[in-house]
N, C-alpha and C positions, 0 to 999 in steps of 0.2 A: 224922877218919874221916867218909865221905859218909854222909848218914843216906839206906837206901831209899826209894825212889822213894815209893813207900806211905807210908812214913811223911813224906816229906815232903807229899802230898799230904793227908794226916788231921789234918797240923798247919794248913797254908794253910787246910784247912772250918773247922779247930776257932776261926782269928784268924779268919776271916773272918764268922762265926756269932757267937764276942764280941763284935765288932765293932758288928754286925747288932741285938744284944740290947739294948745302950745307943740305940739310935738311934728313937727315937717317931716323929718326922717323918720319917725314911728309909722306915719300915716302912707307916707310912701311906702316901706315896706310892707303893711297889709295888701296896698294894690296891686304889689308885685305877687303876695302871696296869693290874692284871690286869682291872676292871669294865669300864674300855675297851675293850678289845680283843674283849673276852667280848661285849660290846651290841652292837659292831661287827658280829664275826662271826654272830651269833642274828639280828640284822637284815636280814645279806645273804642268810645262809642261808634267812628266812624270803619274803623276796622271788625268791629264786629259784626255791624249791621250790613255794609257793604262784603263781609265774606271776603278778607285779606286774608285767612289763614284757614288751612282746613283744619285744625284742631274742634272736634265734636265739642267739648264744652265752651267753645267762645263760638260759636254757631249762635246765629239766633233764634234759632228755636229753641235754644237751651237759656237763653239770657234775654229772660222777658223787659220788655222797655220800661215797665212799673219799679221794676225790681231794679233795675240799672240805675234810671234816678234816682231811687233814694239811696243811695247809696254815696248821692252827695252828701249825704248827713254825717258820713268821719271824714269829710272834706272840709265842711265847714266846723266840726267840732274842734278838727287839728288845728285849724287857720285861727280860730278862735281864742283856742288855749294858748297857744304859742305866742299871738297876738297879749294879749292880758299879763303874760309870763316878761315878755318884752316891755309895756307900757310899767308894769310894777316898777322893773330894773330902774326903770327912767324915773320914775317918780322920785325912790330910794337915791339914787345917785343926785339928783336936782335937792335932796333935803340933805343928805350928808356934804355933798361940796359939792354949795350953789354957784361957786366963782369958774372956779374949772369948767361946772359943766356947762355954762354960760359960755365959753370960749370955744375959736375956730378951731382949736390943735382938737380936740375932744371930738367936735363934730364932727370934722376930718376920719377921725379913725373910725368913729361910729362907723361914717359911711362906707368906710373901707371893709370895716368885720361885718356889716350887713350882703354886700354885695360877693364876700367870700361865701357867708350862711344860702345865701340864693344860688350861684353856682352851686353849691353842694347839694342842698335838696332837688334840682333840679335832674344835676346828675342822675338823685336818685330815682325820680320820678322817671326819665328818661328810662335809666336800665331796666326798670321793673318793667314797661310798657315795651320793651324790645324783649325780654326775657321771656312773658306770657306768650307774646305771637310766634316765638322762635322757639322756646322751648318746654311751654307749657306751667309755667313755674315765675316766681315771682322775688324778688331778689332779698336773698338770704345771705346770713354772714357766713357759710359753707364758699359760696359762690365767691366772696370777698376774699375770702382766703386763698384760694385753688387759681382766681382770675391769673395776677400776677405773674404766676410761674406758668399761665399758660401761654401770657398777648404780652410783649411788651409794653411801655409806654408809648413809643414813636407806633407801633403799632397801631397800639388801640386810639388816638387820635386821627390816621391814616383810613383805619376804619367807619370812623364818622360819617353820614351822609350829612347833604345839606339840611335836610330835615330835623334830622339831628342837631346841630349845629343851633336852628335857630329856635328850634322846644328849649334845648338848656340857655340861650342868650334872649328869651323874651322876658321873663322875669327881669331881667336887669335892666333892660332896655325898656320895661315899664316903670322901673326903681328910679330910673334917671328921669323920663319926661314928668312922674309925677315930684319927683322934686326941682326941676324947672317950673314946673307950671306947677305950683302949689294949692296957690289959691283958687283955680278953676278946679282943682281934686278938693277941696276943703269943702267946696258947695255940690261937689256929686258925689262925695263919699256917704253921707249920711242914704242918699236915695238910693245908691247902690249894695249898702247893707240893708236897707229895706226890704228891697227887691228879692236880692239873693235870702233871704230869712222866709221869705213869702214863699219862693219857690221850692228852699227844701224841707221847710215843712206840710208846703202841698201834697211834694215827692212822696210821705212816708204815709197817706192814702193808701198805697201799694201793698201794704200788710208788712205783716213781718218778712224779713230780709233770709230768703234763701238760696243766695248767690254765696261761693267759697270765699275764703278770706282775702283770696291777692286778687280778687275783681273789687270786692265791695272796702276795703280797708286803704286806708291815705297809703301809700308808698312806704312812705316814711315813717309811719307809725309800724307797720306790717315788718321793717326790716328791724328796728327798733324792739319791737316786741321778740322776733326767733333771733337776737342780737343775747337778749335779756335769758330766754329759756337756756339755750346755749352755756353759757355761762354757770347758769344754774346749775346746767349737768353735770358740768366739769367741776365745778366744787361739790357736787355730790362723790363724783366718783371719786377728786384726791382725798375727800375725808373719809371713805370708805362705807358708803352709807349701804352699798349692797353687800359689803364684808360682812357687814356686822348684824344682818338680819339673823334671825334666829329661827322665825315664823315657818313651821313643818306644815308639809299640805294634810289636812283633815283625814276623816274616817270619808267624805263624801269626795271625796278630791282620786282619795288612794282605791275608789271603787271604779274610777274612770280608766285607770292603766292598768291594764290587761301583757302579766308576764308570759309567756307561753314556751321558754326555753325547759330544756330537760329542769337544767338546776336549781332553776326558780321552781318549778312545778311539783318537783319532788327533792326538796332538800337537806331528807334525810341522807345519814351515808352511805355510801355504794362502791361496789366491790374493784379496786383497781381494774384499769385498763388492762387486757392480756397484752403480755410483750409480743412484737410481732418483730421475728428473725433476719434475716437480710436474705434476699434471696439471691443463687449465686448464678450465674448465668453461663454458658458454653464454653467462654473464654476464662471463668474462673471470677471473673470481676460482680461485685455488688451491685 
């Protein structure tokens, strides 16, 4: 007998929330992921609204407030997905080897390739929010490529301001108190995904979303994504996909270009050019 849909879905919350409850380090890093996002967005919001940059489209008369908040909705989609994609891993690894993953050397590294994964998204976050107000644009693998050979490394940390500095170290810095204080996160995490779900489905009141992609798109998804096109290209172009077109523009195409040269115009044959002599001049010379 199929159990309802309902109930099947109250059962998937209910393993997926057991799940959720044994996991310290799972739980910490959503907190860390929700502070991201959250500085992210209070930073850009705070430089738009306050007119940090004269760029016309980050003006607020062009970035309505309605339209800015929802826009937490691929904030909280990414934090979500990523979240669920991580909880899976953990589940899989706890059912394949329950001994190991029970053990301090496992956890240890967890927390070590977590705290690598948050530097890194933070970075990202960071560069995109520096890139829009600096340079109108929003951090692409173009940009990743070309960086390198333009800043060095000792540079581009030199670079840094404090602000800097502590956008990309708050995420870890939340990673670590909520895994100190675990148990006071275990009894506010539930009310703080409440909250946050209430709010950005408030957000999206606003109507549909007509802000550009590197305002309203997670950082990380938006690089991810022209990460993904990029690639694309490039394997279009080594397999030769524009080689091998064959498609001639139409009878309606060939009525838009307008030839107007003699030999297009009249391409029947025509009588050679007259030779024309060299003409000699006082001293004798051509």
């Amino acid at each position: 007998m199929k159990l309802p849909f309902k109930d099947a879905l109250a059962g998937a919350a209910k393993f997926w929330g057991a799940a959720a409850k044994q996991e310290t380090i799972w739980r910490a890093f959503m907190a860390a992921m929700v502070a991201m996002v959250l500085v992210y967005r209070l930073e850009l919001g705070a430089a738009i609204y306050a007119q940090v940059t004269q760029i016309t489209r980050l003006q607020p008369a062009a970035v309505p407030a309605g339209k800015f908040l929802a826009a937490t909705l691929h904030d909280f989609t990414f934090v979500a997905g990523l979240g669920l994609v991580y909880l899976g891993l953990k589940i899989l690894v706890r059912r394949w080897w329950p001994r190991p993953a029970a053990g301090a050397f496992l956890k240890i590294g967890e927390g070590l390739l977590v705290t690598g994964l948050l530097l890194t998204l933070s970075l990202v976050h960071r560069l995109h929010y520096q890139l829009l107000l600096q340079l109108d644009t929003g951090l692409t693998l173009d940009f990743v490529k070309t960086a390198p050979a333009m800043v060095g490394v000792g540079d581009f940390f030199r670079m840094l301001s404090w602000p800097d500095a502590a956008s990309i170290l708050a995420p870890v810095l939340v990673f670590i108190l909520a895994c100190l204080f675990a148990r006071t996160w275990r009894r506010m995490c539930g009310w703080v995904l409440l909250f946050w779900t209430a709010f950005v489905l408030g957000a999206q009141l606003a109507g549909p979303q007509t802000l550009d992609d590197d305002l309203t798109v997670n950082p990380a998804v938006y690089f991810l994504s022209d990460a993904v096109k990029d690639q694309l290209h490039f394997l279009e172009r080594e397999n030769g996909y524009y080689a091998r077109r064959t498609d001639m523009p139409g009878e309606e195409q060939s009525k838009s270009v307008r030839l107007v040269d003699e030999a297009f115009m009249n391409p029947g044959p025509r009588p050679p050019a007259p030779r024309r002599e060299p003409v000699l001049t006082a001293d004798g010379k051509s």
